[in-house]
C-alpha positions in Angstrom: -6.7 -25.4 60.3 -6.7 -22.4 62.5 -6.2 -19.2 61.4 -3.0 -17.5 62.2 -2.2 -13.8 63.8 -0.6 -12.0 61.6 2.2 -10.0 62.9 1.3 -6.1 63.3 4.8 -5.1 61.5 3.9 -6.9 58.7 0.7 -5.6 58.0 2.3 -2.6 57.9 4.8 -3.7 55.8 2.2 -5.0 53.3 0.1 -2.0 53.4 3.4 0.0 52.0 4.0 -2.6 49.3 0.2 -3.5 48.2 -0.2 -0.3 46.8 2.8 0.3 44.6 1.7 0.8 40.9 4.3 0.7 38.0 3.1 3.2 35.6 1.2 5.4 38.5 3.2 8.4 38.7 1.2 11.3 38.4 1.8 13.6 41.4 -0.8 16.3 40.7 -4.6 16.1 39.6 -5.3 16.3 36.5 -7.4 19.6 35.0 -10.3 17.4 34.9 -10.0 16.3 38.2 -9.3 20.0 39.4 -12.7 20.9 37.8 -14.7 18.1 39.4 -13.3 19.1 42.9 -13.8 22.7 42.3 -16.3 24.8 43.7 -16.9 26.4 40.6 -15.0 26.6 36.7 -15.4 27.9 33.2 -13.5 29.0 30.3 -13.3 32.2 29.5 -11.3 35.0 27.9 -9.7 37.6 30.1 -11.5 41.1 29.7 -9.3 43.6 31.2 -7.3 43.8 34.4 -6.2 46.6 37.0 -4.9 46.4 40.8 -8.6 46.2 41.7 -10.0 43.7 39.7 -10.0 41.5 36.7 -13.0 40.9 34.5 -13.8 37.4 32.4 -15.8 37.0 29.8 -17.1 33.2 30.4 -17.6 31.3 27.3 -18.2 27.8 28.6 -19.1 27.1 31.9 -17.9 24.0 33.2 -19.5 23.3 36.4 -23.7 22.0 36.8 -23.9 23.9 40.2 -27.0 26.2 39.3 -25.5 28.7 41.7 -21.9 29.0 40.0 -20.6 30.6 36.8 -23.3 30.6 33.6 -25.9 29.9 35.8 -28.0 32.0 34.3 -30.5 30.4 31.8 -31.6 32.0 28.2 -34.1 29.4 26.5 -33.6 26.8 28.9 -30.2 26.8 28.2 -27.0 27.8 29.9 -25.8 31.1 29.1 -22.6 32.0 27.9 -20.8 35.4 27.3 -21.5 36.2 31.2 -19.2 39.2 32.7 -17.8 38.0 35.9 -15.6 40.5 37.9 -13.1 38.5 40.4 -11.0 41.3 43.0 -8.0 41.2 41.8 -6.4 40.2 45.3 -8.5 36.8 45.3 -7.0 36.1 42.2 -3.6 33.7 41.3 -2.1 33.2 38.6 -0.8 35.5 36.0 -3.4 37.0 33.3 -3.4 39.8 30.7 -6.3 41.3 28.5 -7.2 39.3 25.7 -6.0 36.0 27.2 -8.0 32.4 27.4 -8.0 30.9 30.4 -9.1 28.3 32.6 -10.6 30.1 35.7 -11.0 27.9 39.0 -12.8 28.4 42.3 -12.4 26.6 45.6 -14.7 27.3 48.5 -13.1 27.4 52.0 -15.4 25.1 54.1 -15.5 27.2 57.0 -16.0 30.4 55.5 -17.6 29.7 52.6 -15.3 31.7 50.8 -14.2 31.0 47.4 -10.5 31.4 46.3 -10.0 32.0 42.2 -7.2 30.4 40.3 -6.4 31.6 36.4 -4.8 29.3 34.2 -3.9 30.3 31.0 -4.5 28.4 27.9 -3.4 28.8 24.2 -6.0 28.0 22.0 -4.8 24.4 21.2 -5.5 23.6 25.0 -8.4 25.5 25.4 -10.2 23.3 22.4 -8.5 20.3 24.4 -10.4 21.3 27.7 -13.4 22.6 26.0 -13.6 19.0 24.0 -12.9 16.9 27.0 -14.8 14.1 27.9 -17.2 14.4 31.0 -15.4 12.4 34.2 -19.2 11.0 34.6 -18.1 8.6 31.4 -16.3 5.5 32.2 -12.9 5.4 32.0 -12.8 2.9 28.7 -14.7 5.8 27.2 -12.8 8.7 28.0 -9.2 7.5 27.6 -9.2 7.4 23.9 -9.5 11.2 24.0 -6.5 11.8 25.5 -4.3 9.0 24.3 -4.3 11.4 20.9 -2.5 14.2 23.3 0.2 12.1 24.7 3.5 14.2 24.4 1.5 17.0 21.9 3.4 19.7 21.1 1.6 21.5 23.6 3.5 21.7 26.9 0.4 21.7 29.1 -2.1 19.3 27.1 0.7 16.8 27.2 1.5 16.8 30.7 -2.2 16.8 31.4 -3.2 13.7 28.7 -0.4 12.0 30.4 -2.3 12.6 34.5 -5.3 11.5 32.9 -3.5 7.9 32.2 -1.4 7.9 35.7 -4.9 7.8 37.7 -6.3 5.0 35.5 -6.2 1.5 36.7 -4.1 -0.7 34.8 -6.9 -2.3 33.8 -8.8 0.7 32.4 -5.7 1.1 30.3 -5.6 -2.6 29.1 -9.4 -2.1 27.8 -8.1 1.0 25.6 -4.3 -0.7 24.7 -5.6 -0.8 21.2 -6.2 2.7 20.9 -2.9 3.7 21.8 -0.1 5.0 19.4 2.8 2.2 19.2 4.6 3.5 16.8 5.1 6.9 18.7 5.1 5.0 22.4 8.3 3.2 20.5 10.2 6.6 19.7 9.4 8.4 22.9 10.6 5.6 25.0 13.7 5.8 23.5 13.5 9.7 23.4 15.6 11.5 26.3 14.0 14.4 26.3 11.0 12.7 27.2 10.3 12.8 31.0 11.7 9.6 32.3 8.7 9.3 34.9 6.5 9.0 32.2 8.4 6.3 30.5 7.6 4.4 32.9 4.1 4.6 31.6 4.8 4.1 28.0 7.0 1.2 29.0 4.1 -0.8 30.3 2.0 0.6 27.4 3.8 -0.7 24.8 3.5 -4.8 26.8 -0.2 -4.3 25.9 -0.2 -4.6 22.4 -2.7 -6.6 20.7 -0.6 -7.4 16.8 1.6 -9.5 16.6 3.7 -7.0 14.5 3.2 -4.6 17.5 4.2 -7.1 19.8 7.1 -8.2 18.4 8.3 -4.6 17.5 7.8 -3.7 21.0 9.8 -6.3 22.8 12.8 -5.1 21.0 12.8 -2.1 22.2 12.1 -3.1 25.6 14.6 -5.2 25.6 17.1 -2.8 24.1 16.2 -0.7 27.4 16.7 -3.2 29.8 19.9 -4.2 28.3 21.3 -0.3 28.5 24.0 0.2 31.4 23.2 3.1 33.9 24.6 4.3 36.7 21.7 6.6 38.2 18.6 5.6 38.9 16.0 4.9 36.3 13.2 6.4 37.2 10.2 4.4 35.1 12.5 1.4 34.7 10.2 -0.8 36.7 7.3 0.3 33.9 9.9 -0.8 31.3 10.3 -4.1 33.3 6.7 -4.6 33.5 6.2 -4.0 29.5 9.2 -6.0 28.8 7.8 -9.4 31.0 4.2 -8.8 29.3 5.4 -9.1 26.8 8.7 -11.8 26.8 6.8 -14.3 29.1 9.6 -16.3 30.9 12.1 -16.3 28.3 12.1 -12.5 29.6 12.0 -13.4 33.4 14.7 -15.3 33.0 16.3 -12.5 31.1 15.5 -10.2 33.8 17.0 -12.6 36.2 20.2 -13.3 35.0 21.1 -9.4 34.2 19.5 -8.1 37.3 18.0 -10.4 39.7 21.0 -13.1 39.8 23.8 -10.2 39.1 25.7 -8.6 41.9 27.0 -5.7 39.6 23.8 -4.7 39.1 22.5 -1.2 40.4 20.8 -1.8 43.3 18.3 0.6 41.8 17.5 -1.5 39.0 16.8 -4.5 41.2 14.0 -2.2 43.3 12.7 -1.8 40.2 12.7 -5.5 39.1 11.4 -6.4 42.3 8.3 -3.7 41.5 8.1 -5.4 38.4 7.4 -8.7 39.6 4.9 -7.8 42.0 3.2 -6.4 38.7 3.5 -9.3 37.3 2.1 -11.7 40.0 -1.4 -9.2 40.5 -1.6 -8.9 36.6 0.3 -11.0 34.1 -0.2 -14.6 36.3 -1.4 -15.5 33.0 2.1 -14.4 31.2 3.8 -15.7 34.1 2.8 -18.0 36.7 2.6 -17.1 40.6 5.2 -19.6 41.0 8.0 -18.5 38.9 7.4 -15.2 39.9 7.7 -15.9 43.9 11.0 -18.2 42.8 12.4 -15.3 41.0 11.4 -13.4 44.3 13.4 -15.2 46.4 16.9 -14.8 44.5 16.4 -11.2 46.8 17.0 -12.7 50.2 20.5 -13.1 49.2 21.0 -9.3 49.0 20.4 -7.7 52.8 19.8 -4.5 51.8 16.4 -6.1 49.9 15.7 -9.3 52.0 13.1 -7.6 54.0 10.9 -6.3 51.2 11.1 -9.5 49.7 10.3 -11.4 53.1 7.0 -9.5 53.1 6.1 -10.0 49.4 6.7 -13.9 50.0 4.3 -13.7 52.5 2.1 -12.1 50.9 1.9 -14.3 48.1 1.7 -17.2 50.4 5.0 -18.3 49.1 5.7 -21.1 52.3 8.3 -22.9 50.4 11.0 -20.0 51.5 10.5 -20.8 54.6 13.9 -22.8 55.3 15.5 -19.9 53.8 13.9 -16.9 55.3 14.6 -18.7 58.9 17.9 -19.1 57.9 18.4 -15.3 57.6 17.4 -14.4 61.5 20.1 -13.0 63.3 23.1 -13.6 60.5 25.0 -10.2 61.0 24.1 -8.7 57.3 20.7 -9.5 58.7 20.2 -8.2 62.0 18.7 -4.8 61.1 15.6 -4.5 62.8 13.5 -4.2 59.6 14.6 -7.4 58.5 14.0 -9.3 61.4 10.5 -7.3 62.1 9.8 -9.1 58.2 11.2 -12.4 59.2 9.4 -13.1 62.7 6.2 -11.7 60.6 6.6 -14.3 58.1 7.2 -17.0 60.4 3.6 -15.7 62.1 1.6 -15.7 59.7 3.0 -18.9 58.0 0.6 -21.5 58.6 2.7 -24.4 58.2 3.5 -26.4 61.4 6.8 -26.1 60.4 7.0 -22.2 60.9 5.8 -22.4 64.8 8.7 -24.7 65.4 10.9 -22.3 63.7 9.9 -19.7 65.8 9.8 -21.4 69.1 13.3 -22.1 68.2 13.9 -18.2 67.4 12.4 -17.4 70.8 14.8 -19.7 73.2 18.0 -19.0 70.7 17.5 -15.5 71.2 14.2 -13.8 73.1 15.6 -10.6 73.3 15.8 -9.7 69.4 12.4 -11.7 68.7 10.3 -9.3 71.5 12.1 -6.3 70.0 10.8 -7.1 66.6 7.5 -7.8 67.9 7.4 -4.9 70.4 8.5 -2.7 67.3 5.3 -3.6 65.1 2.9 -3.2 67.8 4.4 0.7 68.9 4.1 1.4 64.9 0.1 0.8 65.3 -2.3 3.6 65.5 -3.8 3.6 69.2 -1.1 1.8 71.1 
């Protein structure tokens, strides 16, 4: 069969769904990271400081560049206890005599020029940096070390254990779901105080348990969360969702589908985050879940307009050709005639490779040209170079 051309808006459209990650949230590197894409960086102690200058006492470098801080060798080895004197002015980042820190240089690539950051550590995180596992190590090897920080006491080691997880694949975290606390990912996702981004996380955490007990404890509480009424947006629900199918199979999709998918009342909120939850599901948990109850569940979205058009390109993306009745249907219906929606549409009907789907939109074209070329014309202007 020949191969179809797929329409330029929804390749754009898929490009702005493929990527979507449930538990992903973290918005900032994590120290690790900041280290490895620093020019330079070592712990130390703060010396003294005046308007001039500020002097460190390094006590472990953290950087292999020969050239940067502790590079300096006494047998053979890497010397610590180095005096380095940073101007003041070059310096952010509050400090005081006496203080550990984190100290961090960036070079500017034109001038070569290195900028200094100071981050100040108590000593719990400073024996949580110094301890750290190299980034070199895979990921199933580092992550234990930081799943025993998650929400420590420590303001700053918590939010950083948690970065550490949120730039993991959900596969790297799968490898280490048996290292992971349960018992505490059960009380913080019920815990308010608890950032609600990162529940999100511990949501889909807790669908990776490996007991039964575990299992079975942790489907409770999913569900318990799912159930719960809210007005404002969730965030992390779709994390929650995620867990919660993991982990109930499709006596949960049907759950989900029913009090979400299938409910007008719902927030419309939720249902994003259902719908993120089920494209989860399809990459990750076909074997919880096959592709095909999934893509069914999908399609229960086409009757809301406000979400038809996300849902046209994820049933197209799946390959999903049995809608097809149903997403021609939709093309030029009033609640419909936005011109995302019928950008989605006339890309579905491209790239579908049934016969059926040329007809359809042959059909489109004479019943009304002028709204097809605008939808086409609209994803060719949104690519790069035309």
């Amino acid at each position: 069969m020949a191969a179809r051309v797929i329409s330029p808006a929804l390749v754009l459209l898929l490009a702005a769904t493929a990527a979507a990650c449930p538990f992903c949230t973290a918005v900032k590197p994590s120290i690790a990271e900041r280290i490895e894409q620093g020019a330079q960086a070592a712990l130390v102690e703060v010396a003294g400081t005046t308007e001039s200058e500020t002097r460190f006492v390094v006590r472990q470098p953290l950087t292999t560049n020969d050239k940067g801080i502790g590079a300096k060798t006494v047998g053979g080895k890497r010397a610590t206890d180095q005096t380095l004197t940073i101007p003041t002015r070059d310096l952010s980042g509050a400090c005081r005599a006496g203080q550990l820190a984190l100290l961090l240089a960036t070079r500017d690539s034109t001038t070569e020029r290195l900028s200094w950051e100071v981050l100040p550590l108590d000593e719990v995180a400073y024996a949580y940096v110094a301890r750290a596992p190299s980034r070199r190590l895979p990921a199933v090897e580092r992550l234990p070390y930081f799943a025993r920080f998650l929400e420590n006491a420590n303001a700053l080691v918590a939010e950083d254990a948690y970065l550490e997880f949120g730039a993991a694949s959900f596969d790297q975290v799968a490898q280490v779901a048996d290292r992971l606390p349960m018992a505490s990912l059960r009380r913080w996702i019920a815990d308010p105080r608890i950032p609600e981004a990162r529940q999100g996380f511990y949501g889909l955490a807790l669908g990776l348990a490996k007991t039964g007990a575990d299992r079975q404890a942790n489907r409770a509480v999913l569900q318990k969360r799912v159930d719960a009424s809210a007005d404002d947006f969730r965030a992390g629900f779709d994390g929650v969702l995620g867990g919660y199918l993991l982990l109930a199979g499709r006596a949960g999709l049907a759950h989900v589908e029913m009090t979400l998918l299938s409910n007008a009342k719902a927030p419309v909120g939720d249902v994003r985050h259902a719908m993120t939850a089920l494209r989860f599901m399809h990459e990750f948990g076909a074997e919880v879940i096959s592709a095909g109850d999934i893509s069914r569940a999908m399609r229960k979205m086409l009757r809301r307009p406000e979400l038809a058009a996300a849902a046209i390109v994820d049933l197209a993306r799946w390959q999903d050709w049995a809608a097809l009745p149903e997403v021609t249907a939709l093309f030029g219906k009033d609640q419909y005639a936005d011109a995302t929606t019928s950008r989605a549409i006339v890309g579905y009907l491209s790239v579908c490779p049934l016969p059926q789907a040329a007809e359809a939109l042959a059909q489109l074209r004479r019943a009304d040209p002028e709204r097809v070329r605008e939808a086409e014309r609209a994803g060719l202007l949104l690519l790069p170079g035309q």
